[in-house]
mmCIF file of the N, C-alpha and C atoms, coordinates in Angstrom:
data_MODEL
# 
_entry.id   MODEL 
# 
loop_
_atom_site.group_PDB 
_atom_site.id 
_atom_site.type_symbol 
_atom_site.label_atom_id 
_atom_site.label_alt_id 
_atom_site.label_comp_id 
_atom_site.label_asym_id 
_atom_site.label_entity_id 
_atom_site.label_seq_id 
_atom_site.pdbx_PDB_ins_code 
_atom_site.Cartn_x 
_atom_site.Cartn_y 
_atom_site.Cartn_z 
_atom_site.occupancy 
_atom_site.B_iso_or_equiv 
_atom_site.pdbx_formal_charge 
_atom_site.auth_seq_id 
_atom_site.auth_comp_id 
_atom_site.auth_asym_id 
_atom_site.auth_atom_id 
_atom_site.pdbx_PDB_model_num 
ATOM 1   N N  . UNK A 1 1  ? 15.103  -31.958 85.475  1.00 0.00 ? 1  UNK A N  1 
ATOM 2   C CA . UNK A 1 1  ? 14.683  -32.979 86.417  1.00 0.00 ? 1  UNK A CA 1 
ATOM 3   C C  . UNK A 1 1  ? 14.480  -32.323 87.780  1.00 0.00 ? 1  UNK A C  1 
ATOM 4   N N  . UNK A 1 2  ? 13.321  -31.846 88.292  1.00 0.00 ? 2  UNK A N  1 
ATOM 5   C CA . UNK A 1 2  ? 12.840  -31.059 89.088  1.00 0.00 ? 2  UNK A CA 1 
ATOM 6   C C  . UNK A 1 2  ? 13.655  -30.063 89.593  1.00 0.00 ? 2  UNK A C  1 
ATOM 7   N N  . UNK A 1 3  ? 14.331  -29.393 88.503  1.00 0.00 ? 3  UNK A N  1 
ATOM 8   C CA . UNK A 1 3  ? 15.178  -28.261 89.107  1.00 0.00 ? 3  UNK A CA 1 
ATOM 9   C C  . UNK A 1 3  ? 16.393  -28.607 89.858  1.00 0.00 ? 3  UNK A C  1 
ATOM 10  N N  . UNK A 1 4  ? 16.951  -29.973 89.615  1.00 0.00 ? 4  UNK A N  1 
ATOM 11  C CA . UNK A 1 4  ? 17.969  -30.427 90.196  1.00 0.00 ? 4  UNK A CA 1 
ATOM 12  C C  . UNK A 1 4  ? 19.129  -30.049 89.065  1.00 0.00 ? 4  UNK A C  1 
ATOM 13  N N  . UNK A 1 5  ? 20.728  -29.934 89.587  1.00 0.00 ? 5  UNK A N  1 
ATOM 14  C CA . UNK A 1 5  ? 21.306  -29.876 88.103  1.00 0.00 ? 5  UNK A CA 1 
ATOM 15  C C  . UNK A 1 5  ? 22.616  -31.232 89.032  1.00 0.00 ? 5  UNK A C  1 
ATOM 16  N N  . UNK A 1 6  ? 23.918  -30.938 88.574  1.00 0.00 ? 6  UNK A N  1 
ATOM 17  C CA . UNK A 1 6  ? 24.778  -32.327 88.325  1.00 0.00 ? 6  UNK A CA 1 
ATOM 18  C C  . UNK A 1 6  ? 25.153  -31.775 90.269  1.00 0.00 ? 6  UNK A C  1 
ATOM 19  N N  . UNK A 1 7  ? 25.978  -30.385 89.929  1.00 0.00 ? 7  UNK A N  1 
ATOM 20  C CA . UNK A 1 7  ? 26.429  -30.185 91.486  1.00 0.00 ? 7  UNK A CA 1 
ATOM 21  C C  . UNK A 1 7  ? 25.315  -30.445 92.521  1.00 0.00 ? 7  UNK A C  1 
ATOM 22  N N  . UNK A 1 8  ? 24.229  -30.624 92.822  1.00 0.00 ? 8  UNK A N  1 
ATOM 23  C CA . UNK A 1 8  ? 23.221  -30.935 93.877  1.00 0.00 ? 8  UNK A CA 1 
ATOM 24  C C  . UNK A 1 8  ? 22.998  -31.872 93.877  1.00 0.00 ? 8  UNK A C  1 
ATOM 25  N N  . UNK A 1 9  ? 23.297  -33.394 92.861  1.00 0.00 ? 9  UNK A N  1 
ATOM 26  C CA . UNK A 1 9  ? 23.371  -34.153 92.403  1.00 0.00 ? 9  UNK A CA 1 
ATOM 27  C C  . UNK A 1 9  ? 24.358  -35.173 93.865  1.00 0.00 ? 9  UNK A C  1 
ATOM 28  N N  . UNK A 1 10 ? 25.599  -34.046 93.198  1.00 0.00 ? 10 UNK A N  1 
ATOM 29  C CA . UNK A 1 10 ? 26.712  -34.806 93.657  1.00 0.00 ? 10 UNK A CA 1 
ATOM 30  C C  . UNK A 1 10 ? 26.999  -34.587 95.190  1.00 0.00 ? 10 UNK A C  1 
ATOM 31  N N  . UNK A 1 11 ? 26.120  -33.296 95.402  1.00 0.00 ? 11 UNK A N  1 
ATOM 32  C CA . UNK A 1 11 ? 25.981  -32.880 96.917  1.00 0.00 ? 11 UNK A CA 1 
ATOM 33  C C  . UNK A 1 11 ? 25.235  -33.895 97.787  1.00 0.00 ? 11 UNK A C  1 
ATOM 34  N N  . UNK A 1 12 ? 24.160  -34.349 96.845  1.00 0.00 ? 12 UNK A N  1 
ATOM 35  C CA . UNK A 1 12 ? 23.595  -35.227 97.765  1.00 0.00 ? 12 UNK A CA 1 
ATOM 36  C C  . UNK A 1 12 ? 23.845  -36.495 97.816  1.00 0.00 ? 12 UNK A C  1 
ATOM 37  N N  . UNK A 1 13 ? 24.698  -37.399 96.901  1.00 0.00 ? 13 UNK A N  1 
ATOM 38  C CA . UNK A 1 13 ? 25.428  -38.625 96.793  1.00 0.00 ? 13 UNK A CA 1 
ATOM 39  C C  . UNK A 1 13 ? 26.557  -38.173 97.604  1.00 0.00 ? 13 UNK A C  1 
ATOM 40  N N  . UNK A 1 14 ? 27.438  -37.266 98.143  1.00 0.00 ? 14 UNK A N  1 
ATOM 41  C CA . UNK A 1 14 ? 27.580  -37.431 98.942  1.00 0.00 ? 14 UNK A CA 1 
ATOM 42  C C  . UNK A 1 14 ? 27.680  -37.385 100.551 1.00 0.00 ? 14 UNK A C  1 
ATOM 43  N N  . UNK A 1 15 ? 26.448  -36.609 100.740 1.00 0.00 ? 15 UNK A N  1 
ATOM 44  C CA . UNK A 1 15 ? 25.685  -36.701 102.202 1.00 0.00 ? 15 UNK A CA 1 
ATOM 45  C C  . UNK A 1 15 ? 25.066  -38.273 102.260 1.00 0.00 ? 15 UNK A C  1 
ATOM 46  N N  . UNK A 1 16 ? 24.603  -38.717 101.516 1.00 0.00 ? 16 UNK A N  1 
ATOM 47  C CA . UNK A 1 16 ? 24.453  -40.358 101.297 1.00 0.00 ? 16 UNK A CA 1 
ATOM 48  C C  . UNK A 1 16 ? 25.178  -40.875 101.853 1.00 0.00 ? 16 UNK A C  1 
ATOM 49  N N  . UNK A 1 17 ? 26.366  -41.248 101.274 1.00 0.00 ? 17 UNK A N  1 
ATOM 50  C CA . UNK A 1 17 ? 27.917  -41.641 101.498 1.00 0.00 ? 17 UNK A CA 1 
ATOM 51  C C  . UNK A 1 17 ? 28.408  -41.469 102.923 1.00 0.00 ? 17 UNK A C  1 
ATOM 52  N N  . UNK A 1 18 ? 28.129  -40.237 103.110 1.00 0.00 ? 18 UNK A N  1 
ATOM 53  C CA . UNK A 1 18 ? 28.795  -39.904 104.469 1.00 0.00 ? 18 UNK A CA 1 
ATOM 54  C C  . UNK A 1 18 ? 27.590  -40.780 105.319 1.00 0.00 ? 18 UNK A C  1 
ATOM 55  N N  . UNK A 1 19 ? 26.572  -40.644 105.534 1.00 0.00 ? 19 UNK A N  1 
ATOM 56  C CA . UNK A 1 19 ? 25.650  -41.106 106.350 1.00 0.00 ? 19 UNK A CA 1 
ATOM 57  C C  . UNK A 1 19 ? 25.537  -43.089 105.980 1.00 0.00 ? 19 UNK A C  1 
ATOM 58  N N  . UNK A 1 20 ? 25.732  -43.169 105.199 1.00 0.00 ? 20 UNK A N  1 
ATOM 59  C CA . UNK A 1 20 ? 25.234  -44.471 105.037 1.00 0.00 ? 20 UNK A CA 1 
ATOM 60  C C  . UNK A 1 20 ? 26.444  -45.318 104.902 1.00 0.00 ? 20 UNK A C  1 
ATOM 61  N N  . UNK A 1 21 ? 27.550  -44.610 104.298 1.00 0.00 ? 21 UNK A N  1 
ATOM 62  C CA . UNK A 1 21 ? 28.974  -45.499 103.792 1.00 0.00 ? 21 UNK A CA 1 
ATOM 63  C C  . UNK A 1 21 ? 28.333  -46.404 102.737 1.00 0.00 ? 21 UNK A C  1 
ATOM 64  N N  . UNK A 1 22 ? 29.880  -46.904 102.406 1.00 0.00 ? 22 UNK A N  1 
ATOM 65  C CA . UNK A 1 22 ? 29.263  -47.383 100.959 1.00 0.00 ? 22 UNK A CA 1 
ATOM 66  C C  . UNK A 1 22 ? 29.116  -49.169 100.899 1.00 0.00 ? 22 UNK A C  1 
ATOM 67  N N  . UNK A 1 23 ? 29.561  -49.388 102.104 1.00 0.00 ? 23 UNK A N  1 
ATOM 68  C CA . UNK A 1 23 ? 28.944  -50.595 102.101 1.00 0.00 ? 23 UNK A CA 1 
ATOM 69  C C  . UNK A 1 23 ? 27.357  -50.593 101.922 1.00 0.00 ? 23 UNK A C  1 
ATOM 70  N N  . UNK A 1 24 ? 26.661  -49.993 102.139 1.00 0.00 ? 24 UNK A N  1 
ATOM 71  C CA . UNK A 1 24 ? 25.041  -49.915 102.207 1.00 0.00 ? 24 UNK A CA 1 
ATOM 72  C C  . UNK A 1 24 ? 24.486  -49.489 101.251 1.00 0.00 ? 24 UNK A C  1 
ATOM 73  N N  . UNK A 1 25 ? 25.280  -48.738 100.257 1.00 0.00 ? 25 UNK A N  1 
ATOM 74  C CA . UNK A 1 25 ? 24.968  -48.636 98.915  1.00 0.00 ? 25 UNK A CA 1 
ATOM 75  C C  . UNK A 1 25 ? 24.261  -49.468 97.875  1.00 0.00 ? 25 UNK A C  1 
ATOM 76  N N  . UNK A 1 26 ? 24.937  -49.924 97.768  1.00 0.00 ? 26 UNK A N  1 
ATOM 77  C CA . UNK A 1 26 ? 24.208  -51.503 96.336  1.00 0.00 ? 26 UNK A CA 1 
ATOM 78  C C  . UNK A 1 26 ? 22.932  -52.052 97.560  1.00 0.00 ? 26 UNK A C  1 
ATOM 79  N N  . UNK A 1 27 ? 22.754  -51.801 98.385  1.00 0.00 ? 27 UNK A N  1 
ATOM 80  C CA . UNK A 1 27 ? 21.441  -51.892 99.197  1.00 0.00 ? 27 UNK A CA 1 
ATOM 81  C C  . UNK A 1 27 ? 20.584  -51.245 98.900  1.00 0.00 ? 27 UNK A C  1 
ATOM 82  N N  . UNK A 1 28 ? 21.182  -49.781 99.162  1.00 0.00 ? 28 UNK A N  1 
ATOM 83  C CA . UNK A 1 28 ? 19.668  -48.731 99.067  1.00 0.00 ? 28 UNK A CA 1 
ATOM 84  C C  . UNK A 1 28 ? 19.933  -48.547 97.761  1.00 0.00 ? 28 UNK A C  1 
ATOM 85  N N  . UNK A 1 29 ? 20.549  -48.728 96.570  1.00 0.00 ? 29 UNK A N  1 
ATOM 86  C CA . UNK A 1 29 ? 19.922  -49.337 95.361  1.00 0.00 ? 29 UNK A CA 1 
ATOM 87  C C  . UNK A 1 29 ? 19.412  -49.662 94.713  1.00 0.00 ? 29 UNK A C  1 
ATOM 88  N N  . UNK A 1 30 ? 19.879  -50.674 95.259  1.00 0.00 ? 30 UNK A N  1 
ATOM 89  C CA . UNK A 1 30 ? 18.396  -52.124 94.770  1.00 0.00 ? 30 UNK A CA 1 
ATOM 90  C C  . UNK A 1 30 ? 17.032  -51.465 94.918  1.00 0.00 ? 30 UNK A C  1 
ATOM 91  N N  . UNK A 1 31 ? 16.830  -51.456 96.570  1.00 0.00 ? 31 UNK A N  1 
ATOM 92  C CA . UNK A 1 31 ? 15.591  -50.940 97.053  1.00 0.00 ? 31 UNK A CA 1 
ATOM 93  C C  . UNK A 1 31 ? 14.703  -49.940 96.526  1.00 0.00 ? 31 UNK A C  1 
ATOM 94  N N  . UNK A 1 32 ? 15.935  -48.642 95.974  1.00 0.00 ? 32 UNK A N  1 
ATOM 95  C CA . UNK A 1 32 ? 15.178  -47.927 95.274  1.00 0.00 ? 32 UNK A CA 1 
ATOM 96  C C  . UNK A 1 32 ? 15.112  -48.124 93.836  1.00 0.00 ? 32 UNK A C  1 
ATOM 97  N N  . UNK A 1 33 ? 15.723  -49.048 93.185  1.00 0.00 ? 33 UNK A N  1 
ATOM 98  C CA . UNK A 1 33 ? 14.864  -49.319 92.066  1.00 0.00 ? 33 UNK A CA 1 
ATOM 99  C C  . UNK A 1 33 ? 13.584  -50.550 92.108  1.00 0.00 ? 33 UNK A C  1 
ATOM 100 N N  . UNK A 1 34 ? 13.451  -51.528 93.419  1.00 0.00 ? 34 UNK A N  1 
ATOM 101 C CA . UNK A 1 34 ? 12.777  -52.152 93.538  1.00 0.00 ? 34 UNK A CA 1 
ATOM 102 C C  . UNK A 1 34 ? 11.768  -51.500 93.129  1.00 0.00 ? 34 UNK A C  1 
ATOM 103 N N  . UNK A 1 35 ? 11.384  -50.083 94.528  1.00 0.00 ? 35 UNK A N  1 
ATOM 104 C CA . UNK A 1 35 ? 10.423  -49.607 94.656  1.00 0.00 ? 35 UNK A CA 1 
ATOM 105 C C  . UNK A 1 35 ? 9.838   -48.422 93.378  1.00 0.00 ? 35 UNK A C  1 
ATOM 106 N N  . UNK A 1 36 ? 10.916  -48.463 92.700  1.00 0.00 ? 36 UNK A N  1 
ATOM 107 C CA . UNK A 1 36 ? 10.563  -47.579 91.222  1.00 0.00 ? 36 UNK A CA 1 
ATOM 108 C C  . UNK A 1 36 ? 9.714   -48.752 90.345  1.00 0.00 ? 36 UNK A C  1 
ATOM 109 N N  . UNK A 1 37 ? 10.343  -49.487 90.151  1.00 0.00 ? 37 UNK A N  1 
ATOM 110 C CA . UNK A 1 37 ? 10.082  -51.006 89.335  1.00 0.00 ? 37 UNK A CA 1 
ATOM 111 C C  . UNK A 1 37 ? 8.396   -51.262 89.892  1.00 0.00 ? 37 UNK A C  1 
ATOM 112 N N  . UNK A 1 38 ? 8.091   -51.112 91.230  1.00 0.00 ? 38 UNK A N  1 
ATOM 113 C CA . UNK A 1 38 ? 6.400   -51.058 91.483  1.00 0.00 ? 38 UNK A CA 1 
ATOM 114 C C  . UNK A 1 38 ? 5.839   -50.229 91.659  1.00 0.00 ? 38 UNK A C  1 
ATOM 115 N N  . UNK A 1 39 ? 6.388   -49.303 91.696  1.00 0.00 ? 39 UNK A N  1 
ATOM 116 C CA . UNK A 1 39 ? 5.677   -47.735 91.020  1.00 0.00 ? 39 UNK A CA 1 
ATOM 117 C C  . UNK A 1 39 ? 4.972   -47.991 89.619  1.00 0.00 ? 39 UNK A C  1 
ATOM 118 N N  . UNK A 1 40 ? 6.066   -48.520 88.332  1.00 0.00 ? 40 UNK A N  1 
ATOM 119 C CA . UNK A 1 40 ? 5.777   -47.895 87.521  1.00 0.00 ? 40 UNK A CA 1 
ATOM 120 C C  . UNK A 1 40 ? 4.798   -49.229 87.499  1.00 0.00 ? 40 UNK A C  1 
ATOM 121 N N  . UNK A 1 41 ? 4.878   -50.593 87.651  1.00 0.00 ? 41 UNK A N  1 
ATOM 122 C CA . UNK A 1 41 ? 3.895   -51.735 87.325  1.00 0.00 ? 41 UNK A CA 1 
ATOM 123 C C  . UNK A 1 41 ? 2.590   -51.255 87.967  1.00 0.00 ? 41 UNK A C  1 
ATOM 124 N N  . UNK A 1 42 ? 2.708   -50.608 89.464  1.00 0.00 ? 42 UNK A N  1 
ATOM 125 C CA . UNK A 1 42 ? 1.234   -50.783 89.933  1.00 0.00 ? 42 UNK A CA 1 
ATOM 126 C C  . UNK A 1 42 ? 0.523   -49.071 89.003  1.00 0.00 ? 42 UNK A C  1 
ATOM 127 N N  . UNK A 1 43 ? 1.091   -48.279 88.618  1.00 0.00 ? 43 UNK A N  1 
ATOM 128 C CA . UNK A 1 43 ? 0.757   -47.357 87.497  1.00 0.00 ? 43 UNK A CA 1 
ATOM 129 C C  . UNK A 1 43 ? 0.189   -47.542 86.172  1.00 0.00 ? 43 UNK A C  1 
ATOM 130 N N  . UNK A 1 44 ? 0.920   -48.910 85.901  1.00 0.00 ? 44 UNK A N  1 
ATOM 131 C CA . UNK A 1 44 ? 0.647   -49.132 84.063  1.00 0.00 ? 44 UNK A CA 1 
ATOM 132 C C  . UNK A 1 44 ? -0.994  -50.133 84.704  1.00 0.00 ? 44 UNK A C  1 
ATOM 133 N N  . UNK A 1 45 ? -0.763  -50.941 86.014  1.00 0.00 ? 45 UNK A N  1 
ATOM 134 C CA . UNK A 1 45 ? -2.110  -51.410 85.986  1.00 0.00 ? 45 UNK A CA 1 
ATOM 135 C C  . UNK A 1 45 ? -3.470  -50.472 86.274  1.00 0.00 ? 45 UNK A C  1 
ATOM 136 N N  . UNK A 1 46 ? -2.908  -49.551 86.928  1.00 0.00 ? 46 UNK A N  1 
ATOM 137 C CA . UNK A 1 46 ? -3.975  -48.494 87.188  1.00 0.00 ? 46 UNK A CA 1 
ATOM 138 C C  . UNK A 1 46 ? -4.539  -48.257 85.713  1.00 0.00 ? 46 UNK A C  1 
ATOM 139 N N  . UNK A 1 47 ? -3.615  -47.671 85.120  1.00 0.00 ? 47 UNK A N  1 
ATOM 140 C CA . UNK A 1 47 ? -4.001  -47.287 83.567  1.00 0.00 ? 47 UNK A CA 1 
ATOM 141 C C  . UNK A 1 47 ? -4.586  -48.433 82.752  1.00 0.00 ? 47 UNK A C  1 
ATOM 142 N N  . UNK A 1 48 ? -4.353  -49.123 82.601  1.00 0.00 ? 48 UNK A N  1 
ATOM 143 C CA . UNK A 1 48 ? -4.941  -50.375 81.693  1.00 0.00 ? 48 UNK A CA 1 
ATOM 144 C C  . UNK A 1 48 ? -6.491  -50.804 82.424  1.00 0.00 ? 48 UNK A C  1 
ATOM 145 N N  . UNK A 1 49 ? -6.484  -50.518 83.972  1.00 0.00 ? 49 UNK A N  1 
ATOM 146 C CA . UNK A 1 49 ? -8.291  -50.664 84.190  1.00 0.00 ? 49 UNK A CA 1 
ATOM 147 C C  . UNK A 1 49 ? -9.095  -49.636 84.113  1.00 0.00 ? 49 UNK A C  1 
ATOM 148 N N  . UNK A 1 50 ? -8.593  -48.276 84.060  1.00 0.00 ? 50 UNK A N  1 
ATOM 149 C CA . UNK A 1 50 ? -9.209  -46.798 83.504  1.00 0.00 ? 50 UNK A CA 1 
ATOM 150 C C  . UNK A 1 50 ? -9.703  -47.409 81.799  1.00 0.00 ? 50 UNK A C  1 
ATOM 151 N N  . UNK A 1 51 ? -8.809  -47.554 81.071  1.00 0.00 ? 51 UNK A N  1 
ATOM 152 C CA . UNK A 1 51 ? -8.452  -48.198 80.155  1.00 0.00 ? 51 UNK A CA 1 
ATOM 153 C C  . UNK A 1 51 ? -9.954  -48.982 79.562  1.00 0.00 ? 51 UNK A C  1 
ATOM 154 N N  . UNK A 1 52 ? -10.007 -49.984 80.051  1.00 0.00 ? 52 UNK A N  1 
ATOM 155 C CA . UNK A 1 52 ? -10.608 -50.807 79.991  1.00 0.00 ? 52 UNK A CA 1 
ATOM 156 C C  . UNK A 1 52 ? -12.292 -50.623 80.334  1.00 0.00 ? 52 UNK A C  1 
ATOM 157 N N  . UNK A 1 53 ? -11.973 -50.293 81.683  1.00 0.00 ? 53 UNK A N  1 
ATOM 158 C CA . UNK A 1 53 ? -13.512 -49.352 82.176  1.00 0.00 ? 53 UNK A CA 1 
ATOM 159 C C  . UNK A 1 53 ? -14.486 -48.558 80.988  1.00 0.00 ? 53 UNK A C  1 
ATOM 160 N N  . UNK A 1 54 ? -12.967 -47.633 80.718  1.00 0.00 ? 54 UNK A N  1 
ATOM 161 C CA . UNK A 1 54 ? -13.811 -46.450 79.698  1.00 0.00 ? 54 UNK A CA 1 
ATOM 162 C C  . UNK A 1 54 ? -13.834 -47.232 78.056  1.00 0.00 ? 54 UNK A C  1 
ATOM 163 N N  . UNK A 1 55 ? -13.750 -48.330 77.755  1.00 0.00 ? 55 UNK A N  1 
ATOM 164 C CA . UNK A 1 55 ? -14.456 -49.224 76.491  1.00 0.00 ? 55 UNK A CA 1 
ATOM 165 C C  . UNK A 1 55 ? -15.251 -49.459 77.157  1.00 0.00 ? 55 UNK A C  1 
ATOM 166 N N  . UNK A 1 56 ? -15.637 -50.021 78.211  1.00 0.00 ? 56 UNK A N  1 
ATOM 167 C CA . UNK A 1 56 ? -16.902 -51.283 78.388  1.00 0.00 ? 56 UNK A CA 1 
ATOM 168 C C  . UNK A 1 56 ? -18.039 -50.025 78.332  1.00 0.00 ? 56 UNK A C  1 
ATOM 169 N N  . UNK A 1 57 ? -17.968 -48.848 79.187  1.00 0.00 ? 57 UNK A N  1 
ATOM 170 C CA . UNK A 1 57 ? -18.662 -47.907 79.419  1.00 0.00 ? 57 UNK A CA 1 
ATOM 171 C C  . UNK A 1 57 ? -19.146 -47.707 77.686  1.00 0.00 ? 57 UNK A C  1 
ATOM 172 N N  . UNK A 1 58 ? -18.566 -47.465 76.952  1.00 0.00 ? 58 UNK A N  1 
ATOM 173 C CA . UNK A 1 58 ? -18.616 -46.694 76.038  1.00 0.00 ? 58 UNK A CA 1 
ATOM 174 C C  . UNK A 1 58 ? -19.140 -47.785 74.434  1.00 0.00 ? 58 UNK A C  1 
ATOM 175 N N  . UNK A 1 59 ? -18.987 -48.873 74.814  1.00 0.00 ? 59 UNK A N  1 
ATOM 176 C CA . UNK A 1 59 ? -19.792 -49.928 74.458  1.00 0.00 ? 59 UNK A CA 1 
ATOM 177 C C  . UNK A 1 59 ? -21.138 -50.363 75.111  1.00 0.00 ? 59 UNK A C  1 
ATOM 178 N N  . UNK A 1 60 ? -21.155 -50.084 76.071  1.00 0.00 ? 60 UNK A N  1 
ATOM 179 C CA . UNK A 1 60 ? -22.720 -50.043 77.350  1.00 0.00 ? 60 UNK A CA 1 
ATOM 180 C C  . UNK A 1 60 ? -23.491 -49.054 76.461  1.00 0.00 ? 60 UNK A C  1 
ATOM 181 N N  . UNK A 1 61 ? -22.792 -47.707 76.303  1.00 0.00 ? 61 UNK A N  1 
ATOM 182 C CA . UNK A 1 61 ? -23.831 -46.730 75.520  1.00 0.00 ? 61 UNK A CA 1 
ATOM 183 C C  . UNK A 1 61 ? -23.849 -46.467 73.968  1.00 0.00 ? 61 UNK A C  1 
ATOM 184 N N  . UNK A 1 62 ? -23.171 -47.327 73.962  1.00 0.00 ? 62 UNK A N  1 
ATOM 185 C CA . UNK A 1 62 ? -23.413 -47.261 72.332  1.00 0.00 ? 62 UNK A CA 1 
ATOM 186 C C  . UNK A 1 62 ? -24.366 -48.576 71.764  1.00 0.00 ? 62 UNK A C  1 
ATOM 187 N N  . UNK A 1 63 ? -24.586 -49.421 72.779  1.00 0.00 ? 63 UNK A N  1 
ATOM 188 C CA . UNK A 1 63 ? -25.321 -50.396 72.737  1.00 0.00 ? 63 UNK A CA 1 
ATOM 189 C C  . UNK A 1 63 ? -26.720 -49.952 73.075  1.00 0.00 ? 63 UNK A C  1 
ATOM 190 N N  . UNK A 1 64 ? -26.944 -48.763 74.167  1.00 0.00 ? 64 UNK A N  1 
ATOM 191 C CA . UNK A 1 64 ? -28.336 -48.576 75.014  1.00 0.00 ? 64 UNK A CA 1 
ATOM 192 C C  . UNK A 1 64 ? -28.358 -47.266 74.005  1.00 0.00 ? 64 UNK A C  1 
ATOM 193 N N  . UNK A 1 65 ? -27.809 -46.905 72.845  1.00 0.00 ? 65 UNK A N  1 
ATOM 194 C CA . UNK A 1 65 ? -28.383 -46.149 71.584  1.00 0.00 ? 65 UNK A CA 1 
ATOM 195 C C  . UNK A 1 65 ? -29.078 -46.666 70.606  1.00 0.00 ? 65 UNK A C  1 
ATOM 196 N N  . UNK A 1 66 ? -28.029 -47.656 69.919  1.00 0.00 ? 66 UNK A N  1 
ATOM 197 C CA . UNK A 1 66 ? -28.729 -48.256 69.129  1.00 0.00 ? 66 UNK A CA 1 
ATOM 198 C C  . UNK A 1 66 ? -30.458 -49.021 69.721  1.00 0.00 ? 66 UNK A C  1 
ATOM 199 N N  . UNK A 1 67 ? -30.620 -49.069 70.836  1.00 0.00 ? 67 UNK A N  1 
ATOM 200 C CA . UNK A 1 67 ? -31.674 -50.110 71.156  1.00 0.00 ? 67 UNK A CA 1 
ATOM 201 C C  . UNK A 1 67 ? -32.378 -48.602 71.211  1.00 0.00 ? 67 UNK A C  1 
ATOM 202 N N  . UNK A 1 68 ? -32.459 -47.505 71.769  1.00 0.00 ? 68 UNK A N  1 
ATOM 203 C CA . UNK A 1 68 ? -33.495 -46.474 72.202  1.00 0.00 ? 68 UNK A CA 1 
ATOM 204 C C  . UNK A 1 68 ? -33.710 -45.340 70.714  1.00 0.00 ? 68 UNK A C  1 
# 
């Protein structure tokens, strides 16, 4: 996982900690799985109109074959 291992892990949970305390935790949390959670939705929609594009395209020319 990008060259990270457990000790750099834990180095940086707790520079977190120290800077943020842990009341603010289950905050920046959330937030960052919010913002994972619309990562991956506005991704899967990207893909599904590539998706989609490249049938219609590919029905466009398989249609302007059969006619030519």
């Amino acid at each position: 996982m990008f060259g990270i291992g457990m000790p750099e892990l834990i180095v940086i949970l707790v520079i977190i900690l120290i800077i943020f305390g842990a009341g603010k935790l289950p905050e920046i949390g959330a937030g960052l799985g919010k913002g994972i959670r619309n990562f991956r939705k506005a991704s899967k929609e990207i893909q599904d109109e590539v998706e989609t594009t490249a049938k219609i395209d590919e029905s466009e020319t398989k249609a302007e074959a059969k006619k030519g």
